[in-house]
N, CA, C and O atoms as a printed pandas DataFrame, in Angstrom:
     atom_number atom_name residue_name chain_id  residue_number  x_coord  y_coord  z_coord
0              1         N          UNK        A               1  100.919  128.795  120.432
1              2        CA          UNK        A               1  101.850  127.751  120.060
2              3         C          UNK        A               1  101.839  127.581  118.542
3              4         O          UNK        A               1  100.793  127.430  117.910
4              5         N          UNK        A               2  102.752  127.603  118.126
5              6        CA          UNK        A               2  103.079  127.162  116.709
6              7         C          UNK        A               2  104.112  125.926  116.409
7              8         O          UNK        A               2  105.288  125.855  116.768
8              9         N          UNK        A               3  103.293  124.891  115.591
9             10        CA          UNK        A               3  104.015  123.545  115.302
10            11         C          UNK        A               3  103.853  123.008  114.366
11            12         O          UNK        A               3  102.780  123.186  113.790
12            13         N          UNK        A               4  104.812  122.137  113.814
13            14        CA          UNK        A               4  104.858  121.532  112.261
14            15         C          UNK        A               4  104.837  119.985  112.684
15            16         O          UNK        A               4  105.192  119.579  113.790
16            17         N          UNK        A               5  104.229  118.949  111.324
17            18        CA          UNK        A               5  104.759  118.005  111.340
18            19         C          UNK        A               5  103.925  117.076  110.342
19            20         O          UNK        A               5  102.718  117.248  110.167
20            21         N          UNK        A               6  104.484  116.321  109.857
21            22        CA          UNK        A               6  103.784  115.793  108.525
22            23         C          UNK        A               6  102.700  115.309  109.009
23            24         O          UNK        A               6  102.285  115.299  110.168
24            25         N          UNK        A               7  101.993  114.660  107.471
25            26        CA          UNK        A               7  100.743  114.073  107.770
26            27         C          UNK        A               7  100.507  113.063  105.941
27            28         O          UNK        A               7  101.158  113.272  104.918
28            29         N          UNK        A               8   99.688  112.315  106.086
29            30        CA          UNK        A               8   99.412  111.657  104.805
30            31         C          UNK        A               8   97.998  111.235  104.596
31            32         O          UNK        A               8   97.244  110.720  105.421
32            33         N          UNK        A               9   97.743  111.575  103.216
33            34        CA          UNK        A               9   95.938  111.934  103.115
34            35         C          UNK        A               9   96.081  110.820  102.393
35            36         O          UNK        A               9   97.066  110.138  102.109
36            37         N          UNK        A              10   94.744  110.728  102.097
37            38        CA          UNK        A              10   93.854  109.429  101.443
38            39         C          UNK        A              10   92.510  110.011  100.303
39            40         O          UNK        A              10   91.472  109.376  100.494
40            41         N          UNK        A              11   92.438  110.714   99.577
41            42        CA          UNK        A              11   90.871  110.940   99.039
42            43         C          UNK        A              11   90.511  110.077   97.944
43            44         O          UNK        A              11   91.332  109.466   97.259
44            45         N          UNK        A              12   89.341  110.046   97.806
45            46        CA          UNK        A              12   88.121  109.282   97.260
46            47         C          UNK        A              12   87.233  109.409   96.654
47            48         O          UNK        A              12   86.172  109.139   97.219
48            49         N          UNK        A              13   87.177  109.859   95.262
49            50        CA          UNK        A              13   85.621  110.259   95.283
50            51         C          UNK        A              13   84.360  109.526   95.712
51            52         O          UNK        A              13   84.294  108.317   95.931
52            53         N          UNK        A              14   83.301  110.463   95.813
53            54        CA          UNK        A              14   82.064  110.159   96.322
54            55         C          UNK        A              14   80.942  110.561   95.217
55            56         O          UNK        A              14   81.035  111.494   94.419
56            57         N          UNK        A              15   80.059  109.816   95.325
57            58        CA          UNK        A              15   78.873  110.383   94.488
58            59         C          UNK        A              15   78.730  111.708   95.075
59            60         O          UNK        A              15   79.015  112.000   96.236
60            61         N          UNK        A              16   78.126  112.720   93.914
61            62        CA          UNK        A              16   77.869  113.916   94.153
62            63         C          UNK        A              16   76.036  114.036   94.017
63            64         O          UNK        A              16   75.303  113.172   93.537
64            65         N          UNK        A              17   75.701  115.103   94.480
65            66        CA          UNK        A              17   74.343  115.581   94.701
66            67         C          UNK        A              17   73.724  116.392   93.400
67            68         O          UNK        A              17   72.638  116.136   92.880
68            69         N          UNK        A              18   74.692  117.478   92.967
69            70        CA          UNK        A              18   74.639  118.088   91.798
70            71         C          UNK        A              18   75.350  117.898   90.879
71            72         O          UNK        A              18   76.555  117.662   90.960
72            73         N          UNK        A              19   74.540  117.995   89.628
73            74        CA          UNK        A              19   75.457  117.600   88.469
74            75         C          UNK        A              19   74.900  118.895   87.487
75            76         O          UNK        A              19   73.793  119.062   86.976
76            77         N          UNK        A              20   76.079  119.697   87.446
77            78        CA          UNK        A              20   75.811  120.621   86.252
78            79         C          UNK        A              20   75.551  120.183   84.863
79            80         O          UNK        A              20   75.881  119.105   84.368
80            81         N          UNK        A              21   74.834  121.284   84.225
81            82        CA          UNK        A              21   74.592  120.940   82.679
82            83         C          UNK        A              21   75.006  121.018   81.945
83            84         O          UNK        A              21   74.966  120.336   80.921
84            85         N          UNK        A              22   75.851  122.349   82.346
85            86        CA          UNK        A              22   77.362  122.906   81.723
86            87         C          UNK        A              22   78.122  123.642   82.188
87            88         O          UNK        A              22   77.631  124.246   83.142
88            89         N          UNK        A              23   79.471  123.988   81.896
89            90        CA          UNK        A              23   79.987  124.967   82.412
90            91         C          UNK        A              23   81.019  124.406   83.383
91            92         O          UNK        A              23   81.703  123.433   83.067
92            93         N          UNK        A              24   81.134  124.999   84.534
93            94        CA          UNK        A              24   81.785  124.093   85.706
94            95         C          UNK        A              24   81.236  122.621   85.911
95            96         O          UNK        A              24   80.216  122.087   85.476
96            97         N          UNK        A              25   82.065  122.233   86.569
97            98        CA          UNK        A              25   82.445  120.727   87.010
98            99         C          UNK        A              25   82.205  120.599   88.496
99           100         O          UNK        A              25   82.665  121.649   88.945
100          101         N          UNK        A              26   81.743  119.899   89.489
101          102        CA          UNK        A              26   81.395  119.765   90.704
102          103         C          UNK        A              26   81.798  117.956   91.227
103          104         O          UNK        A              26   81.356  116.857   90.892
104          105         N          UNK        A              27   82.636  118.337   91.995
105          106        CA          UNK        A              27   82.660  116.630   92.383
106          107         C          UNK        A              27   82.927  116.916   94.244
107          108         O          UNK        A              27   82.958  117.977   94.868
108          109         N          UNK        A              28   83.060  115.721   94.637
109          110        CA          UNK        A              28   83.005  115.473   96.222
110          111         C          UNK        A              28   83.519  114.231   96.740
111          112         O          UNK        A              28   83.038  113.155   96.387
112          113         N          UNK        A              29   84.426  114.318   97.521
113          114        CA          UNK        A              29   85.537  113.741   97.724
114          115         C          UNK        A              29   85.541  113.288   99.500
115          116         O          UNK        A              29   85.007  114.044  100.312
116          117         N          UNK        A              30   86.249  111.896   99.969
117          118        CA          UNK        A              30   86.508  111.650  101.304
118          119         C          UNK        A              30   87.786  112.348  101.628
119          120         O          UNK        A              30   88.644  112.577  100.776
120          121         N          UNK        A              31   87.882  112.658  102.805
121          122        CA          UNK        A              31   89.772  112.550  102.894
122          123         C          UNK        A              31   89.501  111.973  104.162
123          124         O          UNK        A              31   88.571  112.098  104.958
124          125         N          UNK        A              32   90.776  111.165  104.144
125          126        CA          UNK        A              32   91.210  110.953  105.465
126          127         C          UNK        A              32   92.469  110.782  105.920
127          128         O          UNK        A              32   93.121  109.819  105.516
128          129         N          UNK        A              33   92.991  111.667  106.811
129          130        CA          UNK        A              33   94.523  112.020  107.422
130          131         C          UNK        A              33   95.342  111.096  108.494
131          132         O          UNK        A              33   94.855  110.375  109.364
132          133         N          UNK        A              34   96.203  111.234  108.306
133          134        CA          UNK        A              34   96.928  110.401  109.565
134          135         C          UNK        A              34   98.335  111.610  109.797
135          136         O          UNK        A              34   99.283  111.832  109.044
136          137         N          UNK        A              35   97.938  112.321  111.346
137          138        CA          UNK        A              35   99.206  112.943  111.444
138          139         C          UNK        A              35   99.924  112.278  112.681
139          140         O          UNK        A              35   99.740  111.358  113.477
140          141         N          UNK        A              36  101.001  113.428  112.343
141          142        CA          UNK        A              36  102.355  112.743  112.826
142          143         C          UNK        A              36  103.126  113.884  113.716
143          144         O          UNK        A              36  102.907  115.015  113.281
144          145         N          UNK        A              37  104.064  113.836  114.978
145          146        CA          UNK        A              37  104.788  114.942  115.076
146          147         C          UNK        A              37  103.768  115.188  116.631
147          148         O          UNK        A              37  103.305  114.348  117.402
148          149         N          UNK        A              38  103.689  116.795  116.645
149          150        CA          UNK        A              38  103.019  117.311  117.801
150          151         C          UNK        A              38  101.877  116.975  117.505
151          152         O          UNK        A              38  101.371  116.319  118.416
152          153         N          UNK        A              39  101.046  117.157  116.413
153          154        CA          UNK        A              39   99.713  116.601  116.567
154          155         C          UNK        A              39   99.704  115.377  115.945
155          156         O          UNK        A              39   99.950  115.350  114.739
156          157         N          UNK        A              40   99.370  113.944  116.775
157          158        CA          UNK        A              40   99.246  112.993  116.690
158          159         C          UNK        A              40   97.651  112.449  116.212
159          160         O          UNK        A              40   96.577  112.794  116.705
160          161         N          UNK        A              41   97.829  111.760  115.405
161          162        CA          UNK        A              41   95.957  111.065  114.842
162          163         C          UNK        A              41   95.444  111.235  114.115
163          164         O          UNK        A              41   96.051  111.999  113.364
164          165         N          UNK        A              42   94.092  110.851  113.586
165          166        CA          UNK        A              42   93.763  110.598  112.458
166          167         C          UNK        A              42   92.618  111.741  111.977
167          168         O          UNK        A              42   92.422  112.614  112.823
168          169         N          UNK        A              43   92.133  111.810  111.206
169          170        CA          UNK        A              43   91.003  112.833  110.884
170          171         C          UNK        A              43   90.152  112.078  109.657
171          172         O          UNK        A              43   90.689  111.203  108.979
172          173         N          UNK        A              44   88.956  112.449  109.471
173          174        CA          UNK        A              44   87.664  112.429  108.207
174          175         C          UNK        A              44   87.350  113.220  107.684
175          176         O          UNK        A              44   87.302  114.211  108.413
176          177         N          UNK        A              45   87.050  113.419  106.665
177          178        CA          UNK        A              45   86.155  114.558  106.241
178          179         C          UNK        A              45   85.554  114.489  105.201
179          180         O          UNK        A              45   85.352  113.344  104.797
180          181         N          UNK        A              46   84.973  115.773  104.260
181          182        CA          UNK        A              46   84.555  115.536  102.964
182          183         C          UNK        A              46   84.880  117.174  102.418
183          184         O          UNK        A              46   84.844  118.296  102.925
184          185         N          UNK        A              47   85.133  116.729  101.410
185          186        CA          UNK        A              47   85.309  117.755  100.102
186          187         C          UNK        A              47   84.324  118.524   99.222
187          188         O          UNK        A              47   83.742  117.512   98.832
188          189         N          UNK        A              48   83.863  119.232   98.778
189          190        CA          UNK        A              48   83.234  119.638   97.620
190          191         C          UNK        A              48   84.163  120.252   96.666
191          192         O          UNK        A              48   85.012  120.961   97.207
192          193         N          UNK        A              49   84.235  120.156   95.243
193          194        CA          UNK        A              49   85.249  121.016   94.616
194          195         C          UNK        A              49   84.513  121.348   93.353
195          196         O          UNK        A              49   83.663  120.626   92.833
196          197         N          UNK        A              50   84.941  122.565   92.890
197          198        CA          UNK        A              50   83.815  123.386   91.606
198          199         C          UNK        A              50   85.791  123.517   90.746
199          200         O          UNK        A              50   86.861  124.008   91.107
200          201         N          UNK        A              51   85.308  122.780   89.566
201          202        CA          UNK        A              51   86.488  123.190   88.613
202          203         C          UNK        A              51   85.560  124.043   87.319
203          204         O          UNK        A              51   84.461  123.711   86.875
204          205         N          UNK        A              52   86.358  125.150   86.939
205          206        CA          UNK        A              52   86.160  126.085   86.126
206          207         C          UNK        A              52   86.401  125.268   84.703
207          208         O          UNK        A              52   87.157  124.297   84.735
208          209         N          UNK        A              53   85.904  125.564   83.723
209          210        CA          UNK        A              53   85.940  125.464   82.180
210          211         C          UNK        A              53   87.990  125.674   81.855
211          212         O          UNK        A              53   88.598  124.927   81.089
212          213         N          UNK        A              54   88.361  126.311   82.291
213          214        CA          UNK        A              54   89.820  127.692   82.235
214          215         C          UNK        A              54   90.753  126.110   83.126
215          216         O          UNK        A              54   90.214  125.647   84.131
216          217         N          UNK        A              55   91.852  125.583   82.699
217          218        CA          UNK        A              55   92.380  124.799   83.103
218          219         C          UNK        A              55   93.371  125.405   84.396
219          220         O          UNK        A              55   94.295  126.193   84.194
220          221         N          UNK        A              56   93.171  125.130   85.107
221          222        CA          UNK        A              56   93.857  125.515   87.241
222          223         C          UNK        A              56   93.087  126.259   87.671
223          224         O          UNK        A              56   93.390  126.583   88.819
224          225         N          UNK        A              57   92.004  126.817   87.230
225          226        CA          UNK        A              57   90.657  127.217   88.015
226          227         C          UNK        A              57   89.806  126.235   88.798
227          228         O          UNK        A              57   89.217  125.254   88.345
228          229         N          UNK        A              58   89.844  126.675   90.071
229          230        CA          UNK        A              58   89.121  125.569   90.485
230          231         C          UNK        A              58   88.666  126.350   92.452
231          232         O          UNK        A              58   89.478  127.109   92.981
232          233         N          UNK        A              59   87.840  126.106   92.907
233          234        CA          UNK        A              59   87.836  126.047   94.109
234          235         C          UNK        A              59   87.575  124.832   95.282
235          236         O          UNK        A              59   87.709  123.710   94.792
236          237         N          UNK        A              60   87.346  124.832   96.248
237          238        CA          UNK        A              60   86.702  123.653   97.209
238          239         C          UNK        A              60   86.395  124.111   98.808
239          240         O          UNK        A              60   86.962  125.094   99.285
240          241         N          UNK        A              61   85.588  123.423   99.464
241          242        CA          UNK        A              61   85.388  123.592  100.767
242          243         C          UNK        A              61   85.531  121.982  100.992
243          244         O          UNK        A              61   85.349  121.005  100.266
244          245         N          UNK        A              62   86.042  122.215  102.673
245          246        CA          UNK        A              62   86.240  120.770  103.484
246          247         C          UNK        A              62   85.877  121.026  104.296
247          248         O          UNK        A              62   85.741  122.238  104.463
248          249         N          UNK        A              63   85.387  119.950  105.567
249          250        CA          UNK        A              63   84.753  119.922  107.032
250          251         C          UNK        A              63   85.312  118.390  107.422
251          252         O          UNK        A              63   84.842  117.269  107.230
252          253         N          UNK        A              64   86.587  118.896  108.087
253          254        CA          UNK        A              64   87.440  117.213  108.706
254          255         C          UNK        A              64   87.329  117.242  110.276
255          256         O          UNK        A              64   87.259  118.324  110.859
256          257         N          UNK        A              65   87.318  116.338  110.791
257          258        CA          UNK        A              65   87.329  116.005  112.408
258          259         C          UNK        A              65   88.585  115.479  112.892
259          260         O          UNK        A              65   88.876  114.354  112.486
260          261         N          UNK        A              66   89.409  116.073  113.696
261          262        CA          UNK        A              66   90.266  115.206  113.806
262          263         C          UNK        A              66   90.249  114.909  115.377
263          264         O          UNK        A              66   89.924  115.790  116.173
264          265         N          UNK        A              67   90.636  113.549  115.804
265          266        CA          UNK        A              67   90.492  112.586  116.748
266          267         C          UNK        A              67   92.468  112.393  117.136
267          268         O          UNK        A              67   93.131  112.155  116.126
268          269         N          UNK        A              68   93.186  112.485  118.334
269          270        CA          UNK        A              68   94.043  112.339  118.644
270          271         C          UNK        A              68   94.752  113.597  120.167
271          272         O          UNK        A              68   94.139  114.220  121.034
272          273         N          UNK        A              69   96.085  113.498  119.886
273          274        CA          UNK        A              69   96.479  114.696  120.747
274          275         C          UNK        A              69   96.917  115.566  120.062
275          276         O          UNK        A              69   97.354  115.616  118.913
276          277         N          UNK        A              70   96.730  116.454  121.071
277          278        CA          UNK        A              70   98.035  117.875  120.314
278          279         C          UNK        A              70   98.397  118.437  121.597
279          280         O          UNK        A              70   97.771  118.914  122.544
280          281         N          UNK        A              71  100.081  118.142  121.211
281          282        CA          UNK        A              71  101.215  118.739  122.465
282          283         C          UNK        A              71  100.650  117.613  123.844
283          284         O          UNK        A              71  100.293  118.088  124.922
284          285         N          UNK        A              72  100.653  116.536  123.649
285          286        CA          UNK        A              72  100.223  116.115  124.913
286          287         C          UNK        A              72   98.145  115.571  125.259
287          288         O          UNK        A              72   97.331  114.782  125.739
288          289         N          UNK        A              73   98.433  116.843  124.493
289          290        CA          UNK        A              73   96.520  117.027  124.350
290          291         C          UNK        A              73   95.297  116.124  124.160
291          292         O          UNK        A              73   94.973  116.363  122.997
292          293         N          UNK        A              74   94.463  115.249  124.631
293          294        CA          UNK        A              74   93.874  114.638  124.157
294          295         C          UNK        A              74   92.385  115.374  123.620
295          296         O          UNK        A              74   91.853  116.312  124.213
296          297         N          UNK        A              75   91.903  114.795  122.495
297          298        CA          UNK        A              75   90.021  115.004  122.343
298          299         C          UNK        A              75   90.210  115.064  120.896
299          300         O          UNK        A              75   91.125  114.525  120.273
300          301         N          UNK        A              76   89.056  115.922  120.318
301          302        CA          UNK        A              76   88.903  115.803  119.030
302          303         C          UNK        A              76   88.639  117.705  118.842
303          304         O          UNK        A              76   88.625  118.471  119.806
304          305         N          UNK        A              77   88.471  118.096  117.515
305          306        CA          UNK        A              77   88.435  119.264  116.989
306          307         C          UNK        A              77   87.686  119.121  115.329
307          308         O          UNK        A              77   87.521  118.132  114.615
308          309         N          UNK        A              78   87.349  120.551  115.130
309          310        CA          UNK        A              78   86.998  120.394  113.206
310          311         C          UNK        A              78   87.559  121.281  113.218
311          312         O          UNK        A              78   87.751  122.197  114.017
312          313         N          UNK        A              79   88.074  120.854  111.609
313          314        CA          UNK        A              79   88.418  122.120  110.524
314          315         C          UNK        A              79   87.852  122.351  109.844
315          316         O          UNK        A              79   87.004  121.464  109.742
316          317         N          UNK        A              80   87.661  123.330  108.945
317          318        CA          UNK        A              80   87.210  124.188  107.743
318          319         C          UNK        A              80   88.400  124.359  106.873
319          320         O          UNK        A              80   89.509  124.341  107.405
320          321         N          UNK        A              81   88.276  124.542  105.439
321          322        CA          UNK        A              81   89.046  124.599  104.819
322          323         C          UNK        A              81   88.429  125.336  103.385
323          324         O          UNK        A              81   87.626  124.805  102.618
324          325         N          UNK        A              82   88.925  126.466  103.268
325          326        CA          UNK        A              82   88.557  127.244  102.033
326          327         C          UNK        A              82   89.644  127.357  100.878
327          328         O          UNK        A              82   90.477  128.248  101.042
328          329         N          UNK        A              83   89.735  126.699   99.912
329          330        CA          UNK        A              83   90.443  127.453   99.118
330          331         C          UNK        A              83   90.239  127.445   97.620
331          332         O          UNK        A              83   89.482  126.663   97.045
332          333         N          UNK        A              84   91.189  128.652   96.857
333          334        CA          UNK        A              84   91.189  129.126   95.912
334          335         C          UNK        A              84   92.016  128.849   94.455
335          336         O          UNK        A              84   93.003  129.550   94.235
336          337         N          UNK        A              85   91.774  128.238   93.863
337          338        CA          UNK        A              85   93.383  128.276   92.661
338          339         C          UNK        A              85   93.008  129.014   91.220
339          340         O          UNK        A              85   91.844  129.052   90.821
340          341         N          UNK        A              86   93.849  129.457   90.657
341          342        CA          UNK        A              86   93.723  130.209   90.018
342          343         C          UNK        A              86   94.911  130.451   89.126
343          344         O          UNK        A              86   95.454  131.555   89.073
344          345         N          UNK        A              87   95.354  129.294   88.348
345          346        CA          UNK        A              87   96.273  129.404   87.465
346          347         C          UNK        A              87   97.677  129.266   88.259
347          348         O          UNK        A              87   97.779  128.230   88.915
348          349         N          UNK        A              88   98.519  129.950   88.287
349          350        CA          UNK        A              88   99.718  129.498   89.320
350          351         C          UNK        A              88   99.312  129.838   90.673
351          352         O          UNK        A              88   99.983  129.228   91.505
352          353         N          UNK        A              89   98.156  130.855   91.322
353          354        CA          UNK        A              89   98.132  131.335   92.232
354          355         C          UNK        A              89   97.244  130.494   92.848
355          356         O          UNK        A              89   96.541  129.805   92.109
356          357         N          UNK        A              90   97.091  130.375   94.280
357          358        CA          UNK        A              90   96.481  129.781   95.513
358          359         C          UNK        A              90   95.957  130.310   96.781
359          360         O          UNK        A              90   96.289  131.482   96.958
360          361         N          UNK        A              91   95.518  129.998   97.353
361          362        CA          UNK        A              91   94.522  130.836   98.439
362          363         C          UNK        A              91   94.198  129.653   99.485
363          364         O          UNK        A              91   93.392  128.822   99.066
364          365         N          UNK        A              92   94.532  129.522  100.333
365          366        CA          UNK        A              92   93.981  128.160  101.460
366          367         C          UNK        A              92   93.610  128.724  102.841
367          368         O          UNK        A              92   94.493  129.062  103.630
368          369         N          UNK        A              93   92.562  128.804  103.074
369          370        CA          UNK        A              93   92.112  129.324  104.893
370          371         C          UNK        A              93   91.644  128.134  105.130
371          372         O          UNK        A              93   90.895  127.494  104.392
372          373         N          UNK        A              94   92.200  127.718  106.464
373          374        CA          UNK        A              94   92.096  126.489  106.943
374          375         C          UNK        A              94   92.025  126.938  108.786
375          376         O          UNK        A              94   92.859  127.707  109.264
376          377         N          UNK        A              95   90.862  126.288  109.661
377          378        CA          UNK        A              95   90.983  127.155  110.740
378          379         C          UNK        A              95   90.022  126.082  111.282
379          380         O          UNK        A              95   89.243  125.414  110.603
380          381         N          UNK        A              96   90.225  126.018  112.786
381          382        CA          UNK        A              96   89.295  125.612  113.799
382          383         C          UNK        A              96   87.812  125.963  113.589
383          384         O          UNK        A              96   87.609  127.171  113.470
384          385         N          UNK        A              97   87.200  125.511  113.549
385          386        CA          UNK        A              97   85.761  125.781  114.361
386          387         C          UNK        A              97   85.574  126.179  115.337
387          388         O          UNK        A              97   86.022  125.463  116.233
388          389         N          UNK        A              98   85.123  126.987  115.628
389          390        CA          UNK        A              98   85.049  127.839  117.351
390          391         C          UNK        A              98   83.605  126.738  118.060
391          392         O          UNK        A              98   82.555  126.204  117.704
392          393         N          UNK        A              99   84.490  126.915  119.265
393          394        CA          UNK        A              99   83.503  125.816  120.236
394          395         C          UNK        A              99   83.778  123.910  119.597
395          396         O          UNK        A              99   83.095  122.919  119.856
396          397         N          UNK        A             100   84.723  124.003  118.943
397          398        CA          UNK        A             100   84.593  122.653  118.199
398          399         C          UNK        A             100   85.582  121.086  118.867
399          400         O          UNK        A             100   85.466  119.888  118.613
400          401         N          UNK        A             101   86.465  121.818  119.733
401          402        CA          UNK        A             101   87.054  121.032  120.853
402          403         C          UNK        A             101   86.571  120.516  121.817
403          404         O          UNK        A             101   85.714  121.033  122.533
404          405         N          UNK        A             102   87.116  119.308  121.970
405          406        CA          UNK        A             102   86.280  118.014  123.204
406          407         C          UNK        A             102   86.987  118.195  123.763
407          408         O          UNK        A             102   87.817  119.045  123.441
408          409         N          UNK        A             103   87.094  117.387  125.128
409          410        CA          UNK        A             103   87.843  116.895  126.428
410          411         C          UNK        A             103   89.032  117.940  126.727
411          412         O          UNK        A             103   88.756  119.137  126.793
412          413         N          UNK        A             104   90.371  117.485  126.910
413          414        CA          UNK        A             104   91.477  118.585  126.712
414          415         C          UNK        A             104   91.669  119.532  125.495
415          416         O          UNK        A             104   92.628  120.295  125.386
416          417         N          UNK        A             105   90.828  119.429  124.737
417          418        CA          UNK        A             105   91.147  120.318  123.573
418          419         C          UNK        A             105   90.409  121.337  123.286
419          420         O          UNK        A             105   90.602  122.146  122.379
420          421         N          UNK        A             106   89.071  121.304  124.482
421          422        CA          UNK        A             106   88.091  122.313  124.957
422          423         C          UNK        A             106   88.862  123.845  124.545
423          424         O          UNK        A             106   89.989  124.247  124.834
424          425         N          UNK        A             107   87.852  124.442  123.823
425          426        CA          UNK        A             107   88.720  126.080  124.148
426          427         C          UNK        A             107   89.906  126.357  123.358
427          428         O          UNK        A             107   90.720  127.251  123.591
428          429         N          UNK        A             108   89.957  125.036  121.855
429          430        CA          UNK        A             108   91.193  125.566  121.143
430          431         C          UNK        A             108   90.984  125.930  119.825
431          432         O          UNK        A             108   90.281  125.232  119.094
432          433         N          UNK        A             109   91.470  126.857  119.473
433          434        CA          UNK        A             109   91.089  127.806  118.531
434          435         C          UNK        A             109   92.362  127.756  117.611
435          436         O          UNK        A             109   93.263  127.130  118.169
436          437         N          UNK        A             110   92.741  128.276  116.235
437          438        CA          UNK        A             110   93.432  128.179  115.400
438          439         C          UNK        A             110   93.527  128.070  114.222
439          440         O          UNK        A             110   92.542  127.556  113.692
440          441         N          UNK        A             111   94.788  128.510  113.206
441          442        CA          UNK        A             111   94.680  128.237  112.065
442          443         C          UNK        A             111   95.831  127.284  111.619
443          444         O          UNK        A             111   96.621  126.858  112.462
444          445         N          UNK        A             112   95.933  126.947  110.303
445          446        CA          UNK        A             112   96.694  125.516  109.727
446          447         C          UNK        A             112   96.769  125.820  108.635
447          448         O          UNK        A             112   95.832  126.145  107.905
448          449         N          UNK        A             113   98.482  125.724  108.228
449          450        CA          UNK        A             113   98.890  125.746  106.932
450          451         C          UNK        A             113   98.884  124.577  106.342
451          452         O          UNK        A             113   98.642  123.523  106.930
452          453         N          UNK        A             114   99.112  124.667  105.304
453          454        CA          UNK        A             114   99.155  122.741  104.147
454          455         C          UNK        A             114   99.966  122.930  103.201
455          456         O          UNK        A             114   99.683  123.700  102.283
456          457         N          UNK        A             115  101.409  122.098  103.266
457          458        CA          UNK        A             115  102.439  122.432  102.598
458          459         C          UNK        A             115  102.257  120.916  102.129
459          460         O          UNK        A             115  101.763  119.961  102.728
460          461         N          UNK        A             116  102.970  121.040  100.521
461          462        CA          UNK        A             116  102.974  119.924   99.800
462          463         C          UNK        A             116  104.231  119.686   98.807
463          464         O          UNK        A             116  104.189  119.955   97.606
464          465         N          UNK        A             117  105.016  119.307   99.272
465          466        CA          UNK        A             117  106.362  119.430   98.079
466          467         C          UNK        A             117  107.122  118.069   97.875
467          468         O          UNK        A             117  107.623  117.198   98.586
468          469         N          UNK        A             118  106.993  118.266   96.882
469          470        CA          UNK        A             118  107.420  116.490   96.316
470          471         C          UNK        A             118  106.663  115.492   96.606
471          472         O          UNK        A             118  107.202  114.386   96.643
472          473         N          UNK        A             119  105.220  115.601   96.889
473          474        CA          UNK        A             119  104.145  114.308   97.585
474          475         C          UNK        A             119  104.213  114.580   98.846
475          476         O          UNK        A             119  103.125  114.338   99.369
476          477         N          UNK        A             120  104.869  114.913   99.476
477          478        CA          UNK        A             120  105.226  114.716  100.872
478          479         C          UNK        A             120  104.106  116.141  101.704
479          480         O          UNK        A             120  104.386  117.336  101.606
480          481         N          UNK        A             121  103.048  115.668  102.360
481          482        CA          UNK        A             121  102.294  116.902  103.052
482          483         C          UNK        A             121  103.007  117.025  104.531
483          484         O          UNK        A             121  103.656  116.197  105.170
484          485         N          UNK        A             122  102.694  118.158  104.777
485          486        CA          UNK        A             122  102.794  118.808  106.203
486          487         C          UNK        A             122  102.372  119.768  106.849
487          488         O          UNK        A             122  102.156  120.787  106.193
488          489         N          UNK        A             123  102.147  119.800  108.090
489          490        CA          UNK        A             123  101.202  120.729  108.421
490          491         C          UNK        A             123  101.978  122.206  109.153
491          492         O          UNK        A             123  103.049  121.825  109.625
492          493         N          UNK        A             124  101.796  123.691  109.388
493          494        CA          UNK        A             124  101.687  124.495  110.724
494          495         C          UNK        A             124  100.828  124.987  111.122
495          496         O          UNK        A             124  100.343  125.942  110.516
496          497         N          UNK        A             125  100.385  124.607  112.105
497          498        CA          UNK        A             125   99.391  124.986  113.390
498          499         C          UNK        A             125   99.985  125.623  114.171
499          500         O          UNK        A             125  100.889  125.349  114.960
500          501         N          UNK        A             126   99.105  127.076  113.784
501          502        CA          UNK        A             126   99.074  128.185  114.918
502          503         C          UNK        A             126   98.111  128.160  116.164
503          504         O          UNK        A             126   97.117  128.753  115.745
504          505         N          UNK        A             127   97.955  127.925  116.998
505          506        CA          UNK        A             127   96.793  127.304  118.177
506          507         C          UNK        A             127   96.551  127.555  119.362
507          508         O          UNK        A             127   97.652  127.472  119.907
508          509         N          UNK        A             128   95.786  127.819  120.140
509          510        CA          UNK        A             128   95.895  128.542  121.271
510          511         C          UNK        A             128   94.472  127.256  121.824
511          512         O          UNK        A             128   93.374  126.881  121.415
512          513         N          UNK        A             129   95.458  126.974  123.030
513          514        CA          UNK        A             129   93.772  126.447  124.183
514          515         C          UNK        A             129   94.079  127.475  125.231
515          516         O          UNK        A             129   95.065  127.930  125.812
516          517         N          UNK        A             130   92.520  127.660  125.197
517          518        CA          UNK        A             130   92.191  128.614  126.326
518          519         C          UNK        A             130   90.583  128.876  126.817
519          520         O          UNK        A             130   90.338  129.655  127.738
């Protein structure tokens, strides 16, 4: 199954653990989502992000939970979220956790795009329960 439908974040920074001496930059961040559409509900998570010295260099990892339905679906799931920037260019792997589905959502596996244009986010989820 493949489905779209907005969503609207919230982040925060958080105290961080490491503090470089020089060089890169390290900070750590809340998010929290509210979607909309086929997948309905809310999600948590946290951020880490490493910004480079070189201005649009930057990377981050996330680990969000999200709590609601999808297609009907009830339970919860995690994501992962890797990505890359690099001056105009970008890189985002964003994907289920295997084994990471509760109740009806047991057994669902997938990946998730993150589109952002004009403020406005939205999601496609490619997804399979099985």
């Amino acid at each position: 199954m493949k489905i779209t439908g907005p969503f609207s974040v919230t982040m925060k920074p958080l105290d961080t653990y490491a503090s470089p001496s020089d060089g890169a930059s390290l900070g750590r961040m809340s998010i929290d989502k509210e979607f909309s559409g086929p997948l309905e509900g809310t999600s948590q998570g946290e951020m880490l992000t490493g910004m480079s010295l070189v201005k649009g260099s930057a990377g981050y990892v996330a680990i969000e939970k999200v709590k609601g339905s999808l297609a009907g679906k009830t339970g919860t799931f995690v994501l992962q979220h890797f990505g890359i920037m690099s001056g105009t260019e970008s890189r985002l792997i964003l994907e289920v956790i295997p084994d990471s589905g509760t109740e009806e959502l047991t057994g669902l596996t997938g990946k998730m795009e993150i589109n952002n244009e004009n403020g406005q986010h939205s999601y496609v989820f490619d997804y399979e329960i099985g």
